[in-house]
C-alpha positions as CSV (number, residue, x, y, z in Angstrom):
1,X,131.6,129.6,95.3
2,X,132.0,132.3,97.6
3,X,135.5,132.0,99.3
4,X,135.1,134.8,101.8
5,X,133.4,133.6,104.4
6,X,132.9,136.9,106.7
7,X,129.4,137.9,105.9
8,X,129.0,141.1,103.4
9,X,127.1,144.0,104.7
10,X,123.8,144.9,103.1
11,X,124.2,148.2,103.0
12,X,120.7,149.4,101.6
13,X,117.8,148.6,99.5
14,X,117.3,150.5,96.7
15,X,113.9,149.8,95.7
16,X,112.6,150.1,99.0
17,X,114.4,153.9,99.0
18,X,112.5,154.4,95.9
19,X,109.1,153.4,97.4
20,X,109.1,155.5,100.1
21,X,109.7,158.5,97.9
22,X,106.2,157.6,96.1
23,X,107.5,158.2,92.6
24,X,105.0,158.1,90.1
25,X,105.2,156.5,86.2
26,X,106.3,159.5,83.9
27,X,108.3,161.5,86.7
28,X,110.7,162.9,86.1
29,X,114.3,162.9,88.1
30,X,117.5,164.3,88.4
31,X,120.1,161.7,90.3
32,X,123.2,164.3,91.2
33,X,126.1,162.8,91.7
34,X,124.5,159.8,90.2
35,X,127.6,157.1,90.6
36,X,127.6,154.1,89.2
37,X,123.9,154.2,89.2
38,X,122.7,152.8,92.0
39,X,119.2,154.9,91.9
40,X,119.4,155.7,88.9
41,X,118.4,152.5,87.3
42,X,115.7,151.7,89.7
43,X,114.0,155.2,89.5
44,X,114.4,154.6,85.4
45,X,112.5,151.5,86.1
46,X,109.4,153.3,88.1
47,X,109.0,156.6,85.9
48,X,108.1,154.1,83.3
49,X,109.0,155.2,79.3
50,X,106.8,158.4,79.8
51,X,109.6,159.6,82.3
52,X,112.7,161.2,82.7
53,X,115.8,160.4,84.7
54,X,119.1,162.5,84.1
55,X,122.1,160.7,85.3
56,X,124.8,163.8,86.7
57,X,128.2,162.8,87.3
58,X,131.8,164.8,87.3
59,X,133.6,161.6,86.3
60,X,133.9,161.2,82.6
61,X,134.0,157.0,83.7
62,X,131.1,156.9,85.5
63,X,129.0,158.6,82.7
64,X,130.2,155.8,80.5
65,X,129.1,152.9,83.4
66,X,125.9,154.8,83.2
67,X,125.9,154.9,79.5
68,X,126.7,150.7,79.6
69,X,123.7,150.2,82.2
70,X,121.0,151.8,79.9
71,X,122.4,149.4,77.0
72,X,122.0,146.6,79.2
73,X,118.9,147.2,81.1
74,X,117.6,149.0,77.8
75,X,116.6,152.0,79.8
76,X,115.9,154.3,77.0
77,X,114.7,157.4,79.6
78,X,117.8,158.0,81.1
79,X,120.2,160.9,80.0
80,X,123.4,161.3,81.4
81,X,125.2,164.5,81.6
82,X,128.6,165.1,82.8
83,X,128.7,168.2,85.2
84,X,130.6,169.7,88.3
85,X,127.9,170.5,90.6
86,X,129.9,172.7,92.4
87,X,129.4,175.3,89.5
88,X,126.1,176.9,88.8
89,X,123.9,175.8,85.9
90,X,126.5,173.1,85.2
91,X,123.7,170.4,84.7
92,X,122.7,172.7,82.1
93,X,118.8,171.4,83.0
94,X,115.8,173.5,82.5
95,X,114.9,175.3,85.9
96,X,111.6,174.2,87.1
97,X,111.8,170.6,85.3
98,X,112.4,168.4,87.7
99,X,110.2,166.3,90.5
100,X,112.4,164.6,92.3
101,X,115.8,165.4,92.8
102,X,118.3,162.9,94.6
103,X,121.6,164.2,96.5
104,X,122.6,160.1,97.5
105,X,126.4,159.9,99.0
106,X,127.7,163.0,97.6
107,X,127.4,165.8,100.6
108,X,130.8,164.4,102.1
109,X,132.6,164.4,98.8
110,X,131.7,167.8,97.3
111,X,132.9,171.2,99.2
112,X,130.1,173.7,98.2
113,X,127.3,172.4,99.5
114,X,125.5,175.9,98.9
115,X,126.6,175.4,95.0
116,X,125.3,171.5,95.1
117,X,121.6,172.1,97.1
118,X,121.3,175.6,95.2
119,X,121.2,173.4,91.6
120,X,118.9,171.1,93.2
121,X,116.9,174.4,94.1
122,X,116.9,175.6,90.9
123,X,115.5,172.9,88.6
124,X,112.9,171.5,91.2
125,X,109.2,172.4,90.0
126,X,107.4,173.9,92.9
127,X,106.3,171.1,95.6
128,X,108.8,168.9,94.0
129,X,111.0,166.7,96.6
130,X,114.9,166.6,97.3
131,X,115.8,162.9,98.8
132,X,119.0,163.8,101.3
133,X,120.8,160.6,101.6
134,X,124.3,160.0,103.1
135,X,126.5,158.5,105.6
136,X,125.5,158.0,109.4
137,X,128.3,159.7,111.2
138,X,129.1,156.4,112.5
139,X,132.3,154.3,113.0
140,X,131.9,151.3,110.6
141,X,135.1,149.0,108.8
142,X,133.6,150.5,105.7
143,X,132.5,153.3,103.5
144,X,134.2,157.0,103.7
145,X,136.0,158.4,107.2
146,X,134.2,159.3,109.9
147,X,135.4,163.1,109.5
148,X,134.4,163.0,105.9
149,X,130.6,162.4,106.8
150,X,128.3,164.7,107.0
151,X,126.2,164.4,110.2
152,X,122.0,163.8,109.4
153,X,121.2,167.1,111.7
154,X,123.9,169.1,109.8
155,X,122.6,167.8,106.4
156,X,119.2,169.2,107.6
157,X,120.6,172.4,108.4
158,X,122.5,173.0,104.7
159,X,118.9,171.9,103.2
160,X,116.6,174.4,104.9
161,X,119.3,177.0,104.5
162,X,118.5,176.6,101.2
163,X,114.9,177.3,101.5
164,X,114.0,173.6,101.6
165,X,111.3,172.3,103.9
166,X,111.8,169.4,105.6
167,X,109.0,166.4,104.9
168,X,109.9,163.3,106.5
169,X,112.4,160.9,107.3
170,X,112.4,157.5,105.2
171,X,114.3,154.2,106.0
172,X,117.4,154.0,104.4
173,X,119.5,151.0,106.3
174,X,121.5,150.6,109.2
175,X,124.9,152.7,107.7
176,X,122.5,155.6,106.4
177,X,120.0,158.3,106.7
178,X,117.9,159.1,104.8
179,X,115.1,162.9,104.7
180,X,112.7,163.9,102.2
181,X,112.0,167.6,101.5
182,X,110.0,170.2,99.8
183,X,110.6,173.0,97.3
């Protein structure tokens, strides 16, 4: 029995995210700043047993929640690594590996973006796609400040600084944007 009655706020699908990015059985993926998983366990679902999905978190306690999803899910593609993506090289993956690379509620919580969209640069094989996906600068009751976020137009910026090229917008809820790019 739920004894809350205020109605919770759905703040995003995450297989419909997934869907717009086209992913294809036997991708492979790189979630940075993967969380407690919340793409990472859908994306391990779509590249199939032939894929790939590496789980990057700087939290020795997520990597373990990530480590408990693949046990219960029996995900055996996912490999999580613990990594500060604010250092170079830290995810220690192979440059040129990776198809898609997701950056999902981390730009307002890391400090060197440069350091962060650079890694994502680096391990992308050519034409593969970075999914930017963060706050709306918005006021809502939930989710980080409002001076934390990280405006969609200023994301955009950091990325094609980077040498990205911007693809398309996909639909990523009420509370959030979401843009594709290009290596």
């Amino acid at each position: 029995m739920d004894l809350d009655p205020r109605p919770t706020p759905k703040l995003f699908n995450q297989k419909d995210i997934i869907d717009q990015l086209m992913i294809a059985e036997g991708a492979s993926i790189a979630d940075l700043g993967c969380g407690t998983g919340f793409l990472t366990f859908e994306a391990a679902k779509r590249t199939g047993d032939d894929g790939k999905v590496f789980a990057v978190d700087v939290q020795p306690s997520i990597i373990s929640v990530i480590q408990s999803g693949i046990k219960t899910y029996g995900l055996r593609n996912i490999k999580p690594i613990l990594a500060d993506l604010e250092v170079p090289g830290s995810t220690k993956i192979k440059s040129d590996l990776i198809d898609h690379v997701f950056l999902a509620t981390i730009l307002y919580q890391v400090k060197n973006h440069k350091n962060v969209i650079s890694e994502a640069m680096r391990i992308l094989v050519k034409d593969g796609k970075l999914l930017i996906f963060d706050w709306k600068k918005k006021n809502v009751p939930f989710g980080p400040s409002i001076k934390m976020r990280i405006a969609k137009d200023e994301a955009k910026k950091l990325v094609e600084i980077e040498g990205f090229k911007y693809i398309k917008d996909i639909n990523a809820g009420d509370y959030h944007y979401g843009m594709v790019f290009e290596k």
